[in-house]
Backbone as ProteinMPNN parsed JSONL, in Angstrom:
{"seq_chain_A": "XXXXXXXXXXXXXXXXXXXXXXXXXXXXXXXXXXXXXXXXXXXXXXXXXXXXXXXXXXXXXXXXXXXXXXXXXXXXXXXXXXXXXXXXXXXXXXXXXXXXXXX", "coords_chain_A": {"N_chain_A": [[-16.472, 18.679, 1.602], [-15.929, 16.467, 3.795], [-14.888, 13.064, 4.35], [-14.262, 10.225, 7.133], [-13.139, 7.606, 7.827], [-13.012, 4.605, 9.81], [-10.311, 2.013, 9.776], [-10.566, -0.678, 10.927], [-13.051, -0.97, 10.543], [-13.41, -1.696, 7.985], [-14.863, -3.2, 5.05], [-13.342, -5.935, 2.91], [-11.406, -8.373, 2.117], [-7.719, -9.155, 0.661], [-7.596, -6.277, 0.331], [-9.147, -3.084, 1.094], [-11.15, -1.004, 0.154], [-10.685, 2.667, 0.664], [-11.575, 5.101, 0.7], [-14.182, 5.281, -1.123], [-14.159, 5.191, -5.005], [-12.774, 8.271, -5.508], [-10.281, 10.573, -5.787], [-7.234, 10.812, -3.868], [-6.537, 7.189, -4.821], [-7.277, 5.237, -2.057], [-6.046, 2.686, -0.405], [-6.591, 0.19, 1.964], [-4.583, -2.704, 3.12], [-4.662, -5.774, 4.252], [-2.685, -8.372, 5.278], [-1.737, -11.837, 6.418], [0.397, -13.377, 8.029], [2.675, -14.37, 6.498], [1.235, -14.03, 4.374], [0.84, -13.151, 1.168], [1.266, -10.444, -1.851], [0.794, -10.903, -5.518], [3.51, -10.079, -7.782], [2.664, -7.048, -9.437], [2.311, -3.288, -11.019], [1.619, -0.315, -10.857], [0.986, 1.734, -13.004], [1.767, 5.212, -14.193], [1.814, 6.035, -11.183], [1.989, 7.15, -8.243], [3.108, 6.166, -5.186], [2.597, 5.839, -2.033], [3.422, 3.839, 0.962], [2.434, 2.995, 3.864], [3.253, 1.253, 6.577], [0.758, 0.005, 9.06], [0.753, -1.715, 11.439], [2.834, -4.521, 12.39], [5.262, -7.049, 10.141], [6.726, -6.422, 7.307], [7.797, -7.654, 4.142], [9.179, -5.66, 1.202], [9.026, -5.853, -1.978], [9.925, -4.274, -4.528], [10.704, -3.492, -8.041], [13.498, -5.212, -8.126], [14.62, -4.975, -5.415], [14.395, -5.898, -2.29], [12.638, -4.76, 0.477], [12.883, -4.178, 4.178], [9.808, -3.609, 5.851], [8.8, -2.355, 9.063], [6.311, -1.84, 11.598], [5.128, 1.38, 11.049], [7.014, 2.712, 9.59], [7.079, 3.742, 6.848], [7.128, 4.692, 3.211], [8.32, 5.394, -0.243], [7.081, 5.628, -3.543], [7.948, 4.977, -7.013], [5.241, 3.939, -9.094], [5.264, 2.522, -11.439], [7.309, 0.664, -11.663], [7.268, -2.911, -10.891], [5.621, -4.082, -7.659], [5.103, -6.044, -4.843], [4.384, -7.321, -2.007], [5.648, -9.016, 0.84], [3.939, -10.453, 4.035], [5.994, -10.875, 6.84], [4.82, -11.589, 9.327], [1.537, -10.561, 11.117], [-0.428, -8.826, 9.208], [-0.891, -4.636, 8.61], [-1.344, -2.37, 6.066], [-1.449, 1.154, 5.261], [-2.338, 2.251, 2.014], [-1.542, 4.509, -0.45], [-2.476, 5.894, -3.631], [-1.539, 7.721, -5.921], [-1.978, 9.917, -8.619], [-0.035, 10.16, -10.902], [1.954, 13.464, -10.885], [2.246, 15.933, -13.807], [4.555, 17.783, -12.945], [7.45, 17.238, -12.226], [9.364, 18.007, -10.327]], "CA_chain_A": [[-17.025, 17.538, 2.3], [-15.1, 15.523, 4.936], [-15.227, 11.563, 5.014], [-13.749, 9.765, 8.132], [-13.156, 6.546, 8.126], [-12.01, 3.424, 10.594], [-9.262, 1.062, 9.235], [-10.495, -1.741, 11.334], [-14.302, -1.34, 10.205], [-13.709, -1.763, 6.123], [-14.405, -4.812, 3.792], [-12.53, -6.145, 2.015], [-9.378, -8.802, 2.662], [-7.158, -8.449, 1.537], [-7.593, -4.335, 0.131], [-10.364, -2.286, 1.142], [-11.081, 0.41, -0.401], [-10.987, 3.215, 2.503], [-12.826, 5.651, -0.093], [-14.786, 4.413, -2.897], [-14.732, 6.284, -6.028], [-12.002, 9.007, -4.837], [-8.991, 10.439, -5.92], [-5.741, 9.566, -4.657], [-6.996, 5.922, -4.594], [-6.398, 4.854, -0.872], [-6.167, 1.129, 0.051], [-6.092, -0.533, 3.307], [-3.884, -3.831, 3.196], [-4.392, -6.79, 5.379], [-1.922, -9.913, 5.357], [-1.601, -12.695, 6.986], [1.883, -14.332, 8.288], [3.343, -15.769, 4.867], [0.615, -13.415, 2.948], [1.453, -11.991, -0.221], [0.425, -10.253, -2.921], [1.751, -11.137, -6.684], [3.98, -8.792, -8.019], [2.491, -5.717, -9.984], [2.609, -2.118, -11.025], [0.585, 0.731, -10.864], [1.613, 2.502, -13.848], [1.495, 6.276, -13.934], [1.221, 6.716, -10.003], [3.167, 7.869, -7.247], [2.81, 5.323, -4.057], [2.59, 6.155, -0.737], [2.62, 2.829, 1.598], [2.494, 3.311, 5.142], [2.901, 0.131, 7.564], [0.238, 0.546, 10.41], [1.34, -3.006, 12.217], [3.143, -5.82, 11.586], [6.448, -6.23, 9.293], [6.312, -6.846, 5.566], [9.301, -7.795, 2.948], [7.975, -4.915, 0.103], [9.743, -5.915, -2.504], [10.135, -2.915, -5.598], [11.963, -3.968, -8.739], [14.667, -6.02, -7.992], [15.078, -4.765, -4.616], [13.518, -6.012, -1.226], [13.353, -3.691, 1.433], [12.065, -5.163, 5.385], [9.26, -2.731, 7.194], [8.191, -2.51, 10.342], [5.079, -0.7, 11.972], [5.471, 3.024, 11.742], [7.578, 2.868, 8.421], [6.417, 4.487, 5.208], [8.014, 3.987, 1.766], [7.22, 6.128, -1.327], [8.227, 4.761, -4.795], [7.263, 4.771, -8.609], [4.036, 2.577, -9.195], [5.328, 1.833, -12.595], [7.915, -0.461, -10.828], [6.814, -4.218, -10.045], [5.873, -4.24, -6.31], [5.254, -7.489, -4.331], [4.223, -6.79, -0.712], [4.794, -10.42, 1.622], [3.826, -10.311, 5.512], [6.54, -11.426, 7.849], [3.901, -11.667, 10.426], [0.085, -9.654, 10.512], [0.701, -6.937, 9.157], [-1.948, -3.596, 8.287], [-0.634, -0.909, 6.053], [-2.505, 1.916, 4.369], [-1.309, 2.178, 0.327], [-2.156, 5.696, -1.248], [-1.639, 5.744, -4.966], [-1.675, 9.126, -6.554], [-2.004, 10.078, -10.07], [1.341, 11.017, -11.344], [1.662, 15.041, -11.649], [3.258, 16.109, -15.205], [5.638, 18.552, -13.173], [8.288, 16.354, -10.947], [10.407, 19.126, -9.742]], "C_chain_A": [[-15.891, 16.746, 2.943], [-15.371, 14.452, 4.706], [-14.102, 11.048, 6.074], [-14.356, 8.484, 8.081], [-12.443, 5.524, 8.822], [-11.855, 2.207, 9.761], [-10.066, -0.402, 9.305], [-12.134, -2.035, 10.554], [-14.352, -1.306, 8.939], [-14.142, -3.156, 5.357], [-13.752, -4.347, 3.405], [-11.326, -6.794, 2.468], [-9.019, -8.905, 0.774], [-6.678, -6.671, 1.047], [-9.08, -4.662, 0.719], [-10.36, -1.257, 1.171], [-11.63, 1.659, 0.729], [-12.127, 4.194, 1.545], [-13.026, 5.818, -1.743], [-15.038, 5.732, -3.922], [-14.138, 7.606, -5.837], [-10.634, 9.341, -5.017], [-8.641, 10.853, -4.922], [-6.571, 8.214, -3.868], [-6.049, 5.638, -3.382], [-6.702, 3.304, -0.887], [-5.757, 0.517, 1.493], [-5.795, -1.957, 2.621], [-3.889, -4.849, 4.63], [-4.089, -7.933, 4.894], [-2.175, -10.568, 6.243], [-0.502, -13.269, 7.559], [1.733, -14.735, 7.214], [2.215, -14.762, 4.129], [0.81, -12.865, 1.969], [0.441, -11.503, -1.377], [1.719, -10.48, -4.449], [2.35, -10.348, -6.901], [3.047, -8.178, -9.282], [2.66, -4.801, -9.734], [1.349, -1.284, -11.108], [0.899, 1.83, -11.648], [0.848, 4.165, -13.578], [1.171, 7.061, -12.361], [2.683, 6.609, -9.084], [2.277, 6.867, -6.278], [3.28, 6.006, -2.531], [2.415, 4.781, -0.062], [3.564, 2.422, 3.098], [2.326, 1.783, 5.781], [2.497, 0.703, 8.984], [1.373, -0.473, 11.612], [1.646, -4.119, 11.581], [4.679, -5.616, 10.797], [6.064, -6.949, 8.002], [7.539, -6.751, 4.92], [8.81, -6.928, 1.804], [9.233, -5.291, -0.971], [9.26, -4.851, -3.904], [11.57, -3.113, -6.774], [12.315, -5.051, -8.451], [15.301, -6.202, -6.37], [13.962, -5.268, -3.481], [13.947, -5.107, -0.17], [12.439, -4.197, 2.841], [11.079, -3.549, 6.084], [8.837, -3.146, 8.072], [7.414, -1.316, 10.685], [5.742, 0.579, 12.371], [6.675, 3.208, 10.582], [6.545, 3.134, 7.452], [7.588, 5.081, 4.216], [6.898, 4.996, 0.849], [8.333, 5.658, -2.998], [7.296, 5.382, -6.28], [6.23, 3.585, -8.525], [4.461, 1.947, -10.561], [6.412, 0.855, -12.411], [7.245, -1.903, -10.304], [6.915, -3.844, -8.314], [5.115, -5.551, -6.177], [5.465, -7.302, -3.033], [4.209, -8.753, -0.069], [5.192, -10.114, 3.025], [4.949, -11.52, 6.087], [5.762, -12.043, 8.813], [2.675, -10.686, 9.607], [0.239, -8.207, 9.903], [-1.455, -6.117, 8.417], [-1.002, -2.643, 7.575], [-1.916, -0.189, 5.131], [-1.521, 2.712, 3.287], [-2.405, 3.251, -0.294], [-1.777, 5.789, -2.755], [-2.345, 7.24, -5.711], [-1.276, 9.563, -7.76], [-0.665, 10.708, -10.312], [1.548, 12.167, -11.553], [2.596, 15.284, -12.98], [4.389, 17.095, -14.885], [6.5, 17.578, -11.811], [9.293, 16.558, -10.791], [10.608, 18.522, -8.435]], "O_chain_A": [[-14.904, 16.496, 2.25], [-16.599, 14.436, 4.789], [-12.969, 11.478, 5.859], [-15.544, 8.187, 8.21], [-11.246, 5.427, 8.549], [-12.732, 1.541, 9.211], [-10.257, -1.143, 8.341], [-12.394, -3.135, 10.066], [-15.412, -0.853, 8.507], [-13.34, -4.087, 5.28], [-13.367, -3.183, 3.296], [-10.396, -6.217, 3.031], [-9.844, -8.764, -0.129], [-5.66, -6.067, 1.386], [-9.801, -5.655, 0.821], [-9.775, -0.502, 1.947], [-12.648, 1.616, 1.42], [-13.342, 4.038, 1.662], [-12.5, 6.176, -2.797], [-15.708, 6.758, -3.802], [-15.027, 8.443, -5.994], [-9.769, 8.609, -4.535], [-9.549, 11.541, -4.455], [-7.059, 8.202, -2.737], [-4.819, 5.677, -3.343], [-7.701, 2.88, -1.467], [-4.606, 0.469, 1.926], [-6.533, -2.393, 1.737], [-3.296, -4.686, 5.696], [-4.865, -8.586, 4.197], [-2.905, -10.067, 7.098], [-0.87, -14.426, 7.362], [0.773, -15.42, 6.861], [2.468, -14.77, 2.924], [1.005, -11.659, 2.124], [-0.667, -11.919, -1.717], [2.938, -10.307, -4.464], [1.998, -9.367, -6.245], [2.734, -9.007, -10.136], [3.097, -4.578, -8.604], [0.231, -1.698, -11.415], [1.099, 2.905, -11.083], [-0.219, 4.364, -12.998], [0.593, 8.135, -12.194], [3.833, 6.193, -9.227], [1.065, 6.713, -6.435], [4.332, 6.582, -2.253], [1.323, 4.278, -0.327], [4.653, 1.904, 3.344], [1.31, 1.148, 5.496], [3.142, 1.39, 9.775], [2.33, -0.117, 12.299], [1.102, -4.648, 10.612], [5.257, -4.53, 10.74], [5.247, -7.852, 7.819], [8.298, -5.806, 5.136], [7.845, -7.464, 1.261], [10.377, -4.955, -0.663], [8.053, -4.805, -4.14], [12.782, -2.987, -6.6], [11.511, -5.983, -8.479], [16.097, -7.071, -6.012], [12.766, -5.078, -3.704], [15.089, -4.738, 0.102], [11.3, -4.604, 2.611], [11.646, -2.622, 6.663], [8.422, -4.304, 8.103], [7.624, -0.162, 10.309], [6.461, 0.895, 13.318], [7.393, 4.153, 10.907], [5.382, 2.735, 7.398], [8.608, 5.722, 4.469], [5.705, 5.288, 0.924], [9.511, 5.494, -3.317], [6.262, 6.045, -6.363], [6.429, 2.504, -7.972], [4.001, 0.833, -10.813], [6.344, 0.008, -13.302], [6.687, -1.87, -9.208], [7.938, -3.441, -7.761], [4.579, -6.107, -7.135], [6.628, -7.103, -2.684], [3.32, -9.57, -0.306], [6.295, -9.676, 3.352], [4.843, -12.727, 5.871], [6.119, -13.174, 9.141], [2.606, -10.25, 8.458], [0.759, -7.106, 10.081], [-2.512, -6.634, 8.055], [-0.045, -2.135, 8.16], [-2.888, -0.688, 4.564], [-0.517, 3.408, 3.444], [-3.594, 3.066, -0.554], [-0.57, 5.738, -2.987], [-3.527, 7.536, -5.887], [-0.06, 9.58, -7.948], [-0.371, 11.801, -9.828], [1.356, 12.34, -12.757], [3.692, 14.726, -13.034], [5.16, 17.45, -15.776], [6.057, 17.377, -10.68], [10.225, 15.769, -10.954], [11.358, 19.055, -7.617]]}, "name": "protein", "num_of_chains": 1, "seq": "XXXXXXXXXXXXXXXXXXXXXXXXXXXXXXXXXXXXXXXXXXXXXXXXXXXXXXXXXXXXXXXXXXXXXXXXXXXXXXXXXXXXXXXXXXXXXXXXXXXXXXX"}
């Protein structure tokens, strides 16, 4: 089975879930200028998080790192992250069950 879905047509500020009930849990992200999210982790997962538009300070750990649209970042979820919008920003955040072989 196929689903196809548009970014712009989802609820949800600021996630929306692109598909409900679905592994690897995808998330669309929409900020605001100055928006943030608190810091947490996503224990046991592998992150994928793609900036559509916009730039974002992602901060991971200890470390901040600056994106801009058309950057994509892949990290440990069991790491504190802490995503805040420079400006509007869109990214789409894949989180994928950790595999037990990480060759």
């Amino acid at each position: 089975m196929t689903t196809i879905q548009t970014l712009d047509e989802l609820d949800g500020q600021p996630h929306a879930n692109v598909f409900p009930d679905t592994e690897p849990k995808t998330i669309r992200l929409t900020l605001e200028e100055g928006g943030e999210i608190a810091p947490h982790a996503h224990p046991d997962r592998e992150i994928v998080f793609y900036l559509v538009e916009g730039t974002v300070e992602l901060q991971l750990g200890d470390r901040t790192h600056e994106l801009i649209a058309g950057d994509i970042a892949h990290f440990d979820g069991d790491q504190e992250i802490a995503p805040r919008a420079v400006e509007e920003t869109t990214a789409v955040i894949v989180l994928a069950s950790r595999s037990e072989d990480q060759s």
